[in-house]
Backbone as XML, in Angstrom:
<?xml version="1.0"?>
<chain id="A" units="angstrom">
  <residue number="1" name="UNK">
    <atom name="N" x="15.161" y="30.570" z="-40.393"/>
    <atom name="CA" x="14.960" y="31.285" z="-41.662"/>
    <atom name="C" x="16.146" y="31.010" z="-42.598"/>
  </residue>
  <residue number="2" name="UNK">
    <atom name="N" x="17.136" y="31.137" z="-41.977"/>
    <atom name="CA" x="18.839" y="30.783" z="-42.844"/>
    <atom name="C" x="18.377" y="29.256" z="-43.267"/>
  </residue>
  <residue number="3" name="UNK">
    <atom name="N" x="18.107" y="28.507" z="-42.714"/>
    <atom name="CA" x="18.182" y="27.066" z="-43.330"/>
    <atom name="C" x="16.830" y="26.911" z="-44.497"/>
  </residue>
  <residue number="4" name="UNK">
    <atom name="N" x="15.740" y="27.518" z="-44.546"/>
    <atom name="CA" x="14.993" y="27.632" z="-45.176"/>
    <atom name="C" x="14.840" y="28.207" z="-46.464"/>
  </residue>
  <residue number="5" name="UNK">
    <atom name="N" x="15.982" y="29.596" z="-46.490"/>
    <atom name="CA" x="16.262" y="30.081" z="-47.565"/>
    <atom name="C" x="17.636" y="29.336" z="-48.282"/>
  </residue>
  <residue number="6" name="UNK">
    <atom name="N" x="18.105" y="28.208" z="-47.727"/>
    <atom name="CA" x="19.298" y="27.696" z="-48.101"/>
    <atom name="C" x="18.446" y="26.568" z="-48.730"/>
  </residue>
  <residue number="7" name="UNK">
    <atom name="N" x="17.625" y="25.721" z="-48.034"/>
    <atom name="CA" x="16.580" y="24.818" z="-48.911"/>
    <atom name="C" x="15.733" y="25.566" z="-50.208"/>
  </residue>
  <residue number="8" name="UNK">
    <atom name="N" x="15.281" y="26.237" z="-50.180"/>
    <atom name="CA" x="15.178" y="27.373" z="-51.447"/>
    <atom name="C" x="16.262" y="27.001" z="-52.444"/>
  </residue>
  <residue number="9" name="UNK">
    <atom name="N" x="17.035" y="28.073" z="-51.803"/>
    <atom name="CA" x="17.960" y="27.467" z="-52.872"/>
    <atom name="C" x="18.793" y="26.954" z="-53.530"/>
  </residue>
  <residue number="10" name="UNK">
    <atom name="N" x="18.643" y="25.621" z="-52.930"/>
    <atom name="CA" x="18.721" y="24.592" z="-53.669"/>
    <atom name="C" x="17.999" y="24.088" z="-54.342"/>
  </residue>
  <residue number="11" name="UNK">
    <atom name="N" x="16.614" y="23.831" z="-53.941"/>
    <atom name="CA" x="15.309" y="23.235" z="-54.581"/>
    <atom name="C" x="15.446" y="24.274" z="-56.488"/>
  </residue>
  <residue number="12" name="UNK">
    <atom name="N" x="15.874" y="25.555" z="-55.741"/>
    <atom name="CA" x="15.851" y="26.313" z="-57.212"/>
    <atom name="C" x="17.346" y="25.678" z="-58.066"/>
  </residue>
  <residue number="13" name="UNK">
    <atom name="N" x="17.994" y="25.619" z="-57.179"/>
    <atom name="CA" x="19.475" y="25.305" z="-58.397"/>
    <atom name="C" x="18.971" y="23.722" z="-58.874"/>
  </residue>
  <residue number="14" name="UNK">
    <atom name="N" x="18.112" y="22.666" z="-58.236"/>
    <atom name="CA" x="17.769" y="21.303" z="-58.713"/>
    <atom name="C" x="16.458" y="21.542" z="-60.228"/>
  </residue>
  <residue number="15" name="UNK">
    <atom name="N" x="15.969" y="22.681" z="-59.731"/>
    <atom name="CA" x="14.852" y="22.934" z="-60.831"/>
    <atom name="C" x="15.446" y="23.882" z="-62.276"/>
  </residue>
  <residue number="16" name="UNK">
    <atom name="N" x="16.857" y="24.534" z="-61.934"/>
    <atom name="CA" x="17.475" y="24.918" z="-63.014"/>
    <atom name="C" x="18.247" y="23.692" z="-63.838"/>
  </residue>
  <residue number="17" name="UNK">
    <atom name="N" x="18.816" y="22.985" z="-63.115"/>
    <atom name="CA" x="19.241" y="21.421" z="-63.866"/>
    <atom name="C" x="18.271" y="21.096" z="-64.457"/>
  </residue>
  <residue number="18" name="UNK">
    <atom name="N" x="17.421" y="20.492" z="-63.676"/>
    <atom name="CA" x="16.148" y="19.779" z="-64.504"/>
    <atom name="C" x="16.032" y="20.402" z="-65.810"/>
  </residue>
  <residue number="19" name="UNK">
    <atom name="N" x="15.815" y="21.787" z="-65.883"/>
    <atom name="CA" x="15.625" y="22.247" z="-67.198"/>
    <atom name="C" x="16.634" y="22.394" z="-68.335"/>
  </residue>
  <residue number="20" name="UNK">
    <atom name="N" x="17.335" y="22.356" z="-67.479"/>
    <atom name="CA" x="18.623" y="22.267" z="-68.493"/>
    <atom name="C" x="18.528" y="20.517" z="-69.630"/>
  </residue>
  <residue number="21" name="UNK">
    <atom name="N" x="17.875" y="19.653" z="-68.964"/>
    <atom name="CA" x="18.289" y="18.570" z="-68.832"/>
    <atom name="C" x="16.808" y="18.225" z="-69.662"/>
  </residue>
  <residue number="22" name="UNK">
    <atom name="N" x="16.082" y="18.952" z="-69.748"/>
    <atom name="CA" x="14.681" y="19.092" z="-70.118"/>
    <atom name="C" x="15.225" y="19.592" z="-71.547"/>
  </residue>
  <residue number="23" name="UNK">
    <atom name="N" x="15.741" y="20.540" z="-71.632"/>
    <atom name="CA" x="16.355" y="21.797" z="-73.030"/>
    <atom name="C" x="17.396" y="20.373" z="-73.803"/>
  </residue>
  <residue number="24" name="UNK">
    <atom name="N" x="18.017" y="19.955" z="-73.247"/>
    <atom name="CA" x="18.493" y="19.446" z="-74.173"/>
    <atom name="C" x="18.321" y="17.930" z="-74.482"/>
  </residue>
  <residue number="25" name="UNK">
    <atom name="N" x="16.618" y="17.811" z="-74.446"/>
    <atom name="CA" x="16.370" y="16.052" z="-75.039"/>
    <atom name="C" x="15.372" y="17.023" z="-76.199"/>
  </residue>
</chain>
């Protein structure tokens, strides 16, 4: 469960970049 919620979140901190990265083109 620990490694699963650690893949979480990350997948979420890679999908907050993206948007970031999305926001500013």
């Amino acid at each position: 469960t620990f490694l699963w919620f650690k893949s979480v979140q990350a997948a979420n901190k890679e999908a907050e970049e993206q948007d970031k990265r999305d926001g500013y083109l």
